[in-house]
Kinemage of the C-alpha trace (Angstrom):
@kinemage 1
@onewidth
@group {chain A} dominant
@subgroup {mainchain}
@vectorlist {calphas} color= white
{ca unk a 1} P -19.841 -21.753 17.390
{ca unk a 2} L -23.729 -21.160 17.799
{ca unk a 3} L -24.892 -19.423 14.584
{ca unk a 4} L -26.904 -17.133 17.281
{ca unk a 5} L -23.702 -15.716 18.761
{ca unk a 6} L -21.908 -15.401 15.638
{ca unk a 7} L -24.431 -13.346 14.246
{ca unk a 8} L -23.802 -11.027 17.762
{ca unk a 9} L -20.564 -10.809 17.000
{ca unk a 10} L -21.015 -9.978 13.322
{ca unk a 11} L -23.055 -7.013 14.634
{ca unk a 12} L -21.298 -6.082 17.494
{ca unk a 13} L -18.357 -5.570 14.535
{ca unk a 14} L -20.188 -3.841 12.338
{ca unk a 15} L -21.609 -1.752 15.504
{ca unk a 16} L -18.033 -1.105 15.955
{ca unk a 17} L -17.346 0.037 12.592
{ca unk a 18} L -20.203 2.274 12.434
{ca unk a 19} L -18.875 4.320 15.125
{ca unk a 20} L -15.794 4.546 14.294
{ca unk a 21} L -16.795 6.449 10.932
{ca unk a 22} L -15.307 3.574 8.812
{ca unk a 23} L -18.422 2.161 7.145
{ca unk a 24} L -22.056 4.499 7.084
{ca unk a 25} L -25.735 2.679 6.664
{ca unk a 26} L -27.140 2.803 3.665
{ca unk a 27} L -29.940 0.865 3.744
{ca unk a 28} L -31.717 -2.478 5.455
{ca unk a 29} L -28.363 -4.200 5.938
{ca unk a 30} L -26.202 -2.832 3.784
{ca unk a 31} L -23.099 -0.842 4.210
{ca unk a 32} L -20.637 1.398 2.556
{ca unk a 33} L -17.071 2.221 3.160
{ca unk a 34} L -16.380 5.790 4.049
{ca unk a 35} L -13.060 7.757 2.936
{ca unk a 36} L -11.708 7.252 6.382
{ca unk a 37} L -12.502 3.640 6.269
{ca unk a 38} L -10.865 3.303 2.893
{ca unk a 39} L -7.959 5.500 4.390
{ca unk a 40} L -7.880 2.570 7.208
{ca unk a 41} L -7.644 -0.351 4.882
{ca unk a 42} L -5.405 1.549 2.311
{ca unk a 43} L -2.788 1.927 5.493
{ca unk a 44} L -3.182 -1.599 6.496
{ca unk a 45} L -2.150 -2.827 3.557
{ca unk a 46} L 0.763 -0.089 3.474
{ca unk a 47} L 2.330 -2.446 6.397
{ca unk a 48} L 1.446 -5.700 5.129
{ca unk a 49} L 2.668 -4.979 1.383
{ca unk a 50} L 6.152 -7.475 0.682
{ca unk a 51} L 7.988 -9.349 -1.707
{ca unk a 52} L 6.466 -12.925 -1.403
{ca unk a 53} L 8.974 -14.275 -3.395
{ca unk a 54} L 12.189 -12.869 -4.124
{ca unk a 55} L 12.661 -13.598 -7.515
{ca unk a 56} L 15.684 -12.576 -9.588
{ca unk a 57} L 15.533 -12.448 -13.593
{ca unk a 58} L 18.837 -10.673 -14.152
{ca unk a 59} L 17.350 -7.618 -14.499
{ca unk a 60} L 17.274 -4.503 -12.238
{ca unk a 61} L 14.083 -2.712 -11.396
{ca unk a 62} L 14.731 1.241 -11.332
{ca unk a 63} L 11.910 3.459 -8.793
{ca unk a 64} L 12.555 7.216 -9.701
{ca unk a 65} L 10.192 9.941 -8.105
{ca unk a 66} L 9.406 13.449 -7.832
{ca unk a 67} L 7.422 14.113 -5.108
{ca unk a 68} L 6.963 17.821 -3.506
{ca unk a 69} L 7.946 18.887 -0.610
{ca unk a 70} L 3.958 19.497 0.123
{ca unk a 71} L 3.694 15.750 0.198
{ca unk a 72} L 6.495 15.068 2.168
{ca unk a 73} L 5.538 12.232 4.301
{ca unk a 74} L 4.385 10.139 1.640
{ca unk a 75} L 7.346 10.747 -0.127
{ca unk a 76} L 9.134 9.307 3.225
{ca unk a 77} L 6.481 6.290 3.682
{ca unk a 78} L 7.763 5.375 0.124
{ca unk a 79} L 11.426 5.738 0.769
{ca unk a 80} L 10.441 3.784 4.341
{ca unk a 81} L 8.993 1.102 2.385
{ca unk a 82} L 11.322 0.504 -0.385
{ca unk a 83} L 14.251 0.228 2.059
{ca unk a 84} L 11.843 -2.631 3.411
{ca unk a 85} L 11.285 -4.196 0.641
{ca unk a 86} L 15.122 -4.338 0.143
{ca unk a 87} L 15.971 -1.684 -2.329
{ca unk a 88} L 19.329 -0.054 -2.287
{ca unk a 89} L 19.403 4.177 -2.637
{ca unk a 90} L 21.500 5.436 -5.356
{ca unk a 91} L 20.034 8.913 -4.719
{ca unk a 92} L 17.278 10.526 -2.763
{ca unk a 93} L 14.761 9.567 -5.149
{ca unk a 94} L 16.509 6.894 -7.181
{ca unk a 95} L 16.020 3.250 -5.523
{ca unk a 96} L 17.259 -0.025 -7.482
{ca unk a 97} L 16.479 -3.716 -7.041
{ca unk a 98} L 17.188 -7.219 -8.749
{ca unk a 99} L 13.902 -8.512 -7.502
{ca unk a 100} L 10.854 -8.855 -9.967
{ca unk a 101} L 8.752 -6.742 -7.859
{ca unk a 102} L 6.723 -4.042 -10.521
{ca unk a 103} L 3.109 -5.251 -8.889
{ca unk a 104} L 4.188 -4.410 -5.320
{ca unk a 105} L 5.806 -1.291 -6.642
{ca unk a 106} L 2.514 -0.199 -8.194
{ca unk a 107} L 0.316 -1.099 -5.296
{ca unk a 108} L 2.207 0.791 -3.233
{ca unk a 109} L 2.061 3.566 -5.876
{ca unk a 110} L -1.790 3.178 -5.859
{ca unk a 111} L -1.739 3.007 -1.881
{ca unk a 112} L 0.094 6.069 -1.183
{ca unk a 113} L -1.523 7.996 -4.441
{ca unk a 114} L 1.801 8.731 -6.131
{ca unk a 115} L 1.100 6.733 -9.606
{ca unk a 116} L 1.926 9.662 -11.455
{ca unk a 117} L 5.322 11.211 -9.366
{ca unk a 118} L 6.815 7.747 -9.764
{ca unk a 119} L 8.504 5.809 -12.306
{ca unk a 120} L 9.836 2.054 -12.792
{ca unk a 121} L 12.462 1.244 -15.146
{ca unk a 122} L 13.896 -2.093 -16.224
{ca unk a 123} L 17.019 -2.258 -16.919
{ca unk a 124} L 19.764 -4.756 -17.961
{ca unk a 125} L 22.869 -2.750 -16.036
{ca unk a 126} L 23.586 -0.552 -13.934
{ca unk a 127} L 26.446 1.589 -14.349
């Protein structure tokens, strides 16, 4: 493509952007992500976070969480998502897995903003 047009396009994007209130000017060509356009990205990769591989190790991963009832649907995004990513409930807020899967489980954490109402234990058994 002609370098001309791509550069059109580039700014036609970042146009688009701009209005949308997901990146602000802050200066001769340079940009900065807003809290709605880090909302935007942070929900994007909410639907695009999986389990690559599904590795096994013989171990079982353990998600406990507390969440309030204030923060309700993210406590249902998570339960949404774990079911995705092939977790089994035990109880409302007890999910197991054999899959090594601790990074996901923490960006998804860090995603949603739950790091500290959730928990991941390793465990050799489940009884």
């Amino acid at each position: 493509m002609d370098p001309y047009w791509e550069g059109q396009r580039l700014f036609g994007a970042l146009g688009n952007l701009e209005k949308g209130s997901f990146i602000k000017k802050v200066g001769s060509g340079s940009y900065k992500l807003t809290k709605k356009g880090i909302k935007r990205i942070n929900f994007s990769k909410f639907f695009r976070l999986s389990l690559d591989k599904k590795e096994k190790d013989g171990l079982w991963r353990v998600v406990i969480f507390d969440i309030p009832e204030k923060q309700k649907v993210k406590r249902d995004l998570l339960r949404q998502k774990l079911k995705e990513l092939d977790f089994k409930m035990i109880q409302k807020s007890v999910f197991v897995s054999p899959y090594i899967c601790e990074k996901e489980i923490l960006e998804l954490c860090k995603i949603l903003g739950l790091k500290k109402e959730v928990s991941i234990l390793t465990t050799k058994t489940i009884n």
